[in-house]
N, C-alpha and C positions, 0 to 999 in steps of 0.2 A: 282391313286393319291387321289381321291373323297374318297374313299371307308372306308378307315381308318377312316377319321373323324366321321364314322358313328357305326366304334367300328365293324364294319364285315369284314371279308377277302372274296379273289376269290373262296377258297375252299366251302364254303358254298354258293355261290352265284349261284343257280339253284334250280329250282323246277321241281320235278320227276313229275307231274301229274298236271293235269287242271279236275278240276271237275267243270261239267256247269249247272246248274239248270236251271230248266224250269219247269210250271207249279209243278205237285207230282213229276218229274222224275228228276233223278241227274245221269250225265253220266261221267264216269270217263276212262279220255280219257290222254297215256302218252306223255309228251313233246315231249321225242325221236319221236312215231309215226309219230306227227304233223311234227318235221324236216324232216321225212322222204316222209312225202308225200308232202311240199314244195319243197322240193329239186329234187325228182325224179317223184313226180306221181302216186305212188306207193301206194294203201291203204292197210296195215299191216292187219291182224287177231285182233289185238285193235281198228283199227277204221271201218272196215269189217261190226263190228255189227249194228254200226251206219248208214252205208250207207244209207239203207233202208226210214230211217226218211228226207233224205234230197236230192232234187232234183240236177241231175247231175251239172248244171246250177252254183245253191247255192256252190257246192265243189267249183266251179273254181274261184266262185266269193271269197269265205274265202281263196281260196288258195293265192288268190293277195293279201287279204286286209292284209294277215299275212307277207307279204313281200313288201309291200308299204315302199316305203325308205322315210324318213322328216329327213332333214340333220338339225340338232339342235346341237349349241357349248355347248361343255358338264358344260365348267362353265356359261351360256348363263341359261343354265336348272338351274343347281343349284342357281344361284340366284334369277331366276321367281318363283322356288319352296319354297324359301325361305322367298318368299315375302306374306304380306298380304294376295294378291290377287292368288298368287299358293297356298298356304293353304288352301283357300277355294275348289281351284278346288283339290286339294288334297280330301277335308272332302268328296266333291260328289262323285269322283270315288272309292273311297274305301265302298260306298254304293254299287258298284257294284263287283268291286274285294277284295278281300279279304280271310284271312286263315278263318280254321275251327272255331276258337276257335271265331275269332272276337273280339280277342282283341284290343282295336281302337288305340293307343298310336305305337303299333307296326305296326299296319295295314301303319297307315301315314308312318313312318318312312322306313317300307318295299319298301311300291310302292315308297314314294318319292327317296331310294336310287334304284330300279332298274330302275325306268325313268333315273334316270344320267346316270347309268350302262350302260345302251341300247344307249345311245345318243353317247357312248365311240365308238362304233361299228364302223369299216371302211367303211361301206355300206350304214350307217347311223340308228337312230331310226328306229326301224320297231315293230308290237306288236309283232311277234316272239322270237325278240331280249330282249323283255320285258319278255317273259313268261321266258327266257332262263335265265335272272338275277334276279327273285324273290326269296328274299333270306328266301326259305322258301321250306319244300318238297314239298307241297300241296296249287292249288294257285284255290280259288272259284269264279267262276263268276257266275252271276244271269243274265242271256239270258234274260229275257222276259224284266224286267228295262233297260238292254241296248238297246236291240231293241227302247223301249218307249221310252228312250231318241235321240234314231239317227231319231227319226220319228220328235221330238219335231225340233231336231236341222236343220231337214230337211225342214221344214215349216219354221223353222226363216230363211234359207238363200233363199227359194223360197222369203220370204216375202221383203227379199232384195233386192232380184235380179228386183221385180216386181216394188220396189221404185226407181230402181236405172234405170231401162227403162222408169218411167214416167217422168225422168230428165231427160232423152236422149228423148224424144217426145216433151217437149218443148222445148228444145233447137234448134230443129230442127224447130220448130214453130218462135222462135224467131231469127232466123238466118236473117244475113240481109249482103247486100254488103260496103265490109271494104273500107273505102277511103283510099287513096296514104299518109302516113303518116309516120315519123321517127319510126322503130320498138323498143316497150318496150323491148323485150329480150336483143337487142342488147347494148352491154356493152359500159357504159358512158365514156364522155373522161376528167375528171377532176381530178384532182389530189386532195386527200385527206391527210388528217395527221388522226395520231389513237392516244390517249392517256389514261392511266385506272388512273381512278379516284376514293380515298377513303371518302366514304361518311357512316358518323355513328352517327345512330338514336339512340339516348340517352335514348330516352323514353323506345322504344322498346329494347335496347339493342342489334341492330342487327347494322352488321358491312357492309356494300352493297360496294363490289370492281364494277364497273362500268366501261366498255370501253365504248370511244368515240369518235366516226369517223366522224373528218369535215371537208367537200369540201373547197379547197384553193378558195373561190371568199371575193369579196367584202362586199356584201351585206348580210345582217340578213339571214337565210336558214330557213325552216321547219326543225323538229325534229321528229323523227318516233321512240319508244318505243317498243323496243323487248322482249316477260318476255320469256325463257325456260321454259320446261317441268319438270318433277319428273325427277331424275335423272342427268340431263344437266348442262350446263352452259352456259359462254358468247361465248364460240369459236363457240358453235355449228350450230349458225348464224352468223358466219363471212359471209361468201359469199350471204348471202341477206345484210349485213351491205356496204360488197365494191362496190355493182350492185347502190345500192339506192345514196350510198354518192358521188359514180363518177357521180349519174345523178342530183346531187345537193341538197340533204337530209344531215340534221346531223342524224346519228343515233347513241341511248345508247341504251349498254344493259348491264342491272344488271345481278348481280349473285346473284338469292336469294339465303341466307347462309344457312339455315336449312340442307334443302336435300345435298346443295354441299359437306357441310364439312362433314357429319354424311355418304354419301354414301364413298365419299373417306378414311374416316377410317376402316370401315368395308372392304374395298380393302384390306389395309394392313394386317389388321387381317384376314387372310384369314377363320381358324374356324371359326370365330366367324360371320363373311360374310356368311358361307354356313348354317348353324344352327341358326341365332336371326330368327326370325316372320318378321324382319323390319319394325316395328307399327310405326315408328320415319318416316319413307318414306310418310306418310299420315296423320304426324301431323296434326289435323284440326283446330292449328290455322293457318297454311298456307291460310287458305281462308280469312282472314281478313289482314294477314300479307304482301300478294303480293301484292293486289291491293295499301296497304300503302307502300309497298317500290317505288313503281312509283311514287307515290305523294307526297313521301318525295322525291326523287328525282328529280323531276319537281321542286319542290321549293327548292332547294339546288340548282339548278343551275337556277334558277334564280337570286340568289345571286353571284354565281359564274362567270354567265354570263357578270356581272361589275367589278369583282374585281380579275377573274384569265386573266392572260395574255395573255395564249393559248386560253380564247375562246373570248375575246376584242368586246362584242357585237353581235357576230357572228349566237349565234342563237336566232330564233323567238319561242319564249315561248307559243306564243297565237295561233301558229296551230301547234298541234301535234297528229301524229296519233299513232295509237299501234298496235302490232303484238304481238298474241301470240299464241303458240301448245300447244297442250293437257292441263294441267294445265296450264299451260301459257295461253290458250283459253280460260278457265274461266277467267282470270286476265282481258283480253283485252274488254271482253265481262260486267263484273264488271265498268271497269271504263269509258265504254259506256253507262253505265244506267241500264241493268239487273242488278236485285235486288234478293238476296237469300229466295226464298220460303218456308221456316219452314211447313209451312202446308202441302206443296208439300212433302218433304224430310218425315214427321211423316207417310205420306200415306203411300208412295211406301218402306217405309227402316222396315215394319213390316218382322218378321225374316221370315212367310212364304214365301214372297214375296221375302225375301233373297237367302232362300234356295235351292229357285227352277232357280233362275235367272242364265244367261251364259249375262249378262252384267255388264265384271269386271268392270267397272268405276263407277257403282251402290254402290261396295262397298266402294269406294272412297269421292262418295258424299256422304253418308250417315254419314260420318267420320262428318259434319259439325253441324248434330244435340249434338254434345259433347260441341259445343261453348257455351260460356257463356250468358244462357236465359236474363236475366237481360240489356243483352246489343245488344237483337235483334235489337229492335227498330234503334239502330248506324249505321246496315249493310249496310249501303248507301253511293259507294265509287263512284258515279258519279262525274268526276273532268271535266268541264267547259271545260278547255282547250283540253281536246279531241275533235279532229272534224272528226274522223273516224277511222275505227278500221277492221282490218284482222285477223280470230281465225280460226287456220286450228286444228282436227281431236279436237275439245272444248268435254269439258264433259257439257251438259247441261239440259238433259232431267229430272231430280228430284231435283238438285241443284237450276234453276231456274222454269223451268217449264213453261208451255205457259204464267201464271198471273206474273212470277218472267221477261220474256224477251219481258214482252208486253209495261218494262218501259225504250227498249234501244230508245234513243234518238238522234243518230247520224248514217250514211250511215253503214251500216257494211255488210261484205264480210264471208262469215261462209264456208270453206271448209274442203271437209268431201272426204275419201277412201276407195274404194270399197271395199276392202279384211279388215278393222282395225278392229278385233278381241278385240282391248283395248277400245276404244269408237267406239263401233259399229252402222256404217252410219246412217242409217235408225232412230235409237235410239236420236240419239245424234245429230245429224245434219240437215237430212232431215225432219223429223216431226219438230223439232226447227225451223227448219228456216220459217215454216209455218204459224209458232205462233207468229213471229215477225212481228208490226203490222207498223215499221220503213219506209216509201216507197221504201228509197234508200237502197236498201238489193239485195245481191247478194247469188248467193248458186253456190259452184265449186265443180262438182265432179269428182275424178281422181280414173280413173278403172284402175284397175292393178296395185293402190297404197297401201300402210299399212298404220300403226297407224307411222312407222318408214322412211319412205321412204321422207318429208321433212326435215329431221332431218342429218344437214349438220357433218360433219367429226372432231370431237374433234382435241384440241390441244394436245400433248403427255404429258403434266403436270395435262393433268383432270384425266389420270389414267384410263377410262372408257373404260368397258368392250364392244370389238367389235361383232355386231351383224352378224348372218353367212346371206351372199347375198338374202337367203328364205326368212327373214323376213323381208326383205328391199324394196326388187324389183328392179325398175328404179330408183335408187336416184338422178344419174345425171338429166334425164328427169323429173323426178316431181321437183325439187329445182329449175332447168330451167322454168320450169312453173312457181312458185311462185313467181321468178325474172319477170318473163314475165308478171304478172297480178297485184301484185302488185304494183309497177309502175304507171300505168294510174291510180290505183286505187285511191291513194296518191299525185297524184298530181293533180287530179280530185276534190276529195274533203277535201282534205289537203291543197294544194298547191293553188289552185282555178284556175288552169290549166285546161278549160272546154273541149281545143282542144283535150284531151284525152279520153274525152267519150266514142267515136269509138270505143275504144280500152275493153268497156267492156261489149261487146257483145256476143253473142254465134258464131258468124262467127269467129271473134279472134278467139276465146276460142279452135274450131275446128281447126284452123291452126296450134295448137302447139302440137297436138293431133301424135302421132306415133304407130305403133303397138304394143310395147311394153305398153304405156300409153294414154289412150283417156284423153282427158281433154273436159267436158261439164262445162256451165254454161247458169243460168237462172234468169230471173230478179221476176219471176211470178211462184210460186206452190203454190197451196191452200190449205186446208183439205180439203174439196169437193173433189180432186183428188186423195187423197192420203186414201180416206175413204174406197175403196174397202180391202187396207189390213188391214184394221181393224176387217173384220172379219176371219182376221188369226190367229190362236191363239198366240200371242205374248208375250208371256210367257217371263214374264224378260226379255224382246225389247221395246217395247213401256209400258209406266208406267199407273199404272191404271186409271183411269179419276174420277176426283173429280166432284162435281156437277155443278161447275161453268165452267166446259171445255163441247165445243159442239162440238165435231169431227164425 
């Protein structure tokens, strides 16, 4: 189905040969063989010659890594390749694969249709399946840069992995005995109404559809402010809206309009969805636009709060907290007080720095130095009425940076997932949260979670493409978590609910912890702790350090 759009059939879709460079030497080894000795074992008179160069050990090992299955939905591929950020990793792997000729136009357009190709497979992606749909005779790889790069990638996830135990050793530090108390998981008993509200900023021209879910009681409620991610909408936090509002929260959540309406037409157009760059997906003024659509709507209903019928008073204006994912995590973390770092963003978004990074959210922020210089000085979308704030898998490590998040000014909760590939932990979360000099700060980390895995279940009118179960994980179990922790969180320093304290400890935090999903948290990481991985080469993971940073 893919295949067409890219102007190639199945008949050409194979490549007879893999020629592999390595230092002077170039070996020209054919596909067939390779099948044949995955399949059976077998080393033909083509790859006979080779033998010699490479220990018995190393065959078995290439013989797996060329049949390692990654189950990827084939239009899942085509839209990540489609996007800004698959482009990029597009331009670097064709650094390493690519035809003779190196024509670069085709090079992308080659590898990017046999990645879909390969993801078609019943077995799933494998690079096998990849050499098998190159549509091309002859397919080049340079051995020695790939090696350099699985060594590079290899030390970024040691350098994880070693972040991600010194959060699991304090928490263990921190652990303490949970007193006898009503459990946050456990689902509230109040009855709520839901209502979607049109609210449209003139100024801006932006038209914000808004649900809003408020608990049947008497009296004024807190309000908790949900922003979505790229991509999302308001359904995809239904189920933290119905947890929080049965336990007596009003909860809104906008639909920023950008990303909704422009991703959903591109659905329909389907060419034009597998082929645009999608530059529209990382408009940058999104960074100024979200944290205003919460503030415009904070003050819309504050108006409204007097004069619509459905909400007769109902909710309390002057404690609200926010929630937000990924871009949404900027939003939540923005109208807590982090301030955008231009100096930070000029440092880290030089193109060498770009070009070598494997931290796609980099390219993301970097989108923010296109804003309009003139009206730096404005960046400052701290609204009062926030009294706390929850940012799971945030982009924040150049965007703000330690001088940009040393101006948040209310409790905030920063979690972060062990496996998230899109803002990757260590980068984005755990060094961040370090730099925040706030006291009431929390950091949650969920092993065995993605960048996807709090990311609740669309309504069937959002259209939105379903992710295959790999890149999700536990989503029941981390969104149960999220239920489970923000709660006290919110009612602690939103609500002024102190008796919830307890509840946000690392002893909690470990109870909700399953094999599938561990769930840590910590009140306490330093940079002192976190300084050993620093001399790991962090290569586009941690951002370079300007002179004013002391890590």
């Amino acid at each position: 189905m893919l295949l067409p759009t890219f102007g190639m059939s199945n008949a050409v879709m194979a490549a007879e040969k893999v020629y592999a460079a390595y230092s002077s030497l170039e070996f020209a080894i054919p596909v067939s063989s390779l099948e044949r000795y995955v399949e059976t074992g077998f080393i033909d008179l083509d790859l006979a010659g080779y033998e010699q160069y490479i220990l018995p050990h190393k065959l078995q090992e290439i013989r797996q890594i060329l049949t390692q299955p990654i189950k990827i939905n084939p239009m899942v591929a085509a839209h990540f390749l489609s996007s800004e950020q698959g482009a990029f990793l597009l331009r670097r792997l064709t650094e390493l694969i690519k035809t003779k000729y190196g024509e670069s136009e085709f090079n992308l357009q080659a590898l990017k249709t046999a990645l879909i190709s390969a993801s078609e497979a019943p077995e799933g992606f494998t690079l096998l399946n990849l050499l098998r749909q190159y549509p091309n005779q002859s397919i080049h790889i340079d051995v020695a840069s790939s090696l350099e790069i699985a060594a590079e990638l290899g030390k970024l996830m040691s350098a994880t992995q070693q972040a991600i135990a010194a959060v699991q050793a304090q928490a263990t530090i921190e652990a303490a005995n949970l007193p006898q108390l009503p459990q946050p998981a456990t689902p509230g008993n109040l009855s709520f109404q839901q209502y979607q509200v049109k609210f449209f900023d003139h100024k801006r021209q932006r038209l914000l559809l808004t649900d809003i879910y408020i608990p049947v009681v008497k009296q004024p409620v807190p309000v908790i402010v949900v922003s979505h991610g790229l991509g999302l909408d308001s359904s995809n936090f239904r189920y933290l809206a119905h947890h929080l509002a049965a336990h007596g929260f009003a909860v809104v959540i906008p639909n920023h309009p950008v990303n909704h309406q422009k991703i959903n037409s591109l659905l329909v157009e389907k060419r034009k969805f597998l082929t645009n760059t999608n530059s529209e997906f990382s408009d940058p003024s999104e960074f100024k636009d979200r944290p205003l659509d919460i503030k415009f709507i904070l003050d819309e209903l504050e108006k409204s709060n007097k004069s619509d019928a459905r909400l007769q008073n109902r909710l309390n204006l002057q404690q609200v907290g926010v929630f937000g994912q990924s871009l949404g995590g900027y939003t939540a973390l923005a109208l807590a007080g982090a301030k955008i770092d231009f100096q930070q963003l000029r440092a880290n978004c030089q193109p060498e720095i770009l070009d070598k990074t494997w931290n796609i959210s980099l390219l993301l922020q970097c989108r923010a130095l296109e804003l309009p210089a003139k009206s730096i000085t404005k960046y400052n979308f701290r609204d009062e009425r926030v009294k706390a704030a929850i940012t799971v898998n945030p982009i924040t490590s150049s965007i703000f940076g330690q001088q940009g998040l040393s101006h948040i000014q209310t409790p905030v909760m920063i979690v972060g997932s062990s496996d998230d590939t899109v803002a990757p932990a260590l980068a984005e979360q755990i060094l961040p949260f370090s730099w925040v000099t706030q006291p009431h700060k929390y950091l949650v980390m969920l092993l065995g979670a993605t960048h996807f895995s709090t990311i609740g279940n669309s309504s069937e009118q959002s259209k939105q493409v379903q992710l295959p179960p790999e890149m999700v994980g536990d989503a029941v179990q981390a969104r149960q978590s999220i239920n489970a922790l923000s709660l006290p969180f919110f009612q602690n320093y939103v609500h002024g609910k102190s008796e919830y304290l307890p509840y946000l400890k690392a002893t909690y935090a470990h109870s909700l912890s399953t094999p599938s999903l561990k769930v840590n948290l910590v009140q306490s990481l330093n940079q002192q702790q976190l300084a050993p991985l620093l001399d790991n080469p962090l290569k586009g993971l941690n951002p370079p350090k300007k002179k004013s940073l002391t890590l």
